[in-house]
DOMIMAR-265193 format. One record per residue (C-alpha): x, y, z. Coordinates in steps of 0.05 Angstrom, whole numbers, plus 5000, padded with zeros to 4 digits. Example, Ala and Ser with C-alpha at 12.3 -4.5 7.8 and 13.67 -1.06 7.14 Angstrom:
2
524649105156 527349795143 
# end
This chain:
76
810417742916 807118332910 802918712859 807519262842 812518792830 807918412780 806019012744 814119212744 816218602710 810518602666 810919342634 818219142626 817918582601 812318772555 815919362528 821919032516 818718512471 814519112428 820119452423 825418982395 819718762345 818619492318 826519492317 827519132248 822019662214 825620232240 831820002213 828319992145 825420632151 832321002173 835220552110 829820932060 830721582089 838321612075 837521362005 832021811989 833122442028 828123021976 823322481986 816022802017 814022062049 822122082091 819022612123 813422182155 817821572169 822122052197 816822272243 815021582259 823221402279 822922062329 816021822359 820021162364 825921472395 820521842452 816721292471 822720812476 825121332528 818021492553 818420712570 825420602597 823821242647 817720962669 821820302679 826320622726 821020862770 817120332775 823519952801 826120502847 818120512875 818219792892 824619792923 822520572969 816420082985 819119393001 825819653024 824720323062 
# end
């Protein structure tokens, strides 16, 4: 097997696993911000869900090309 493939299966799998751990404390955070919505500090954790939100896509695009590129290179 090659490197790309390693690397693939390792930013994925790595990903996945930081990302369903920081699942539970975003849950908690969207729970504040609808109870206290004049609060100043839902505003932060609100900022902190978005950046969330971004780098869970940042990571599942990334995903998808690093698959597509090592099928183009083992494949084509």
């Amino acid at each position: 097997m090659d490197l790309l493939l390693w690397i693939t299966i390792g930013f994925i799998i790595i990903g996945f696993v930081v990302l369903t751990s920081m699942k539970k404390g975003m849950e908690s955070k969207l729970a504040f911000i609808t109870v206290n919505m004049e609060d100043k500090e839902s505003a932060i954790k609100a900022k902190s869900i978005i950046w969330w939100i971004a780098s869970t896509t940042a990571w599942g695009i990334v995903s998808m090309i690093l698959i597509v590129w090592w099928f183009n290179n083992h494949f084509g």
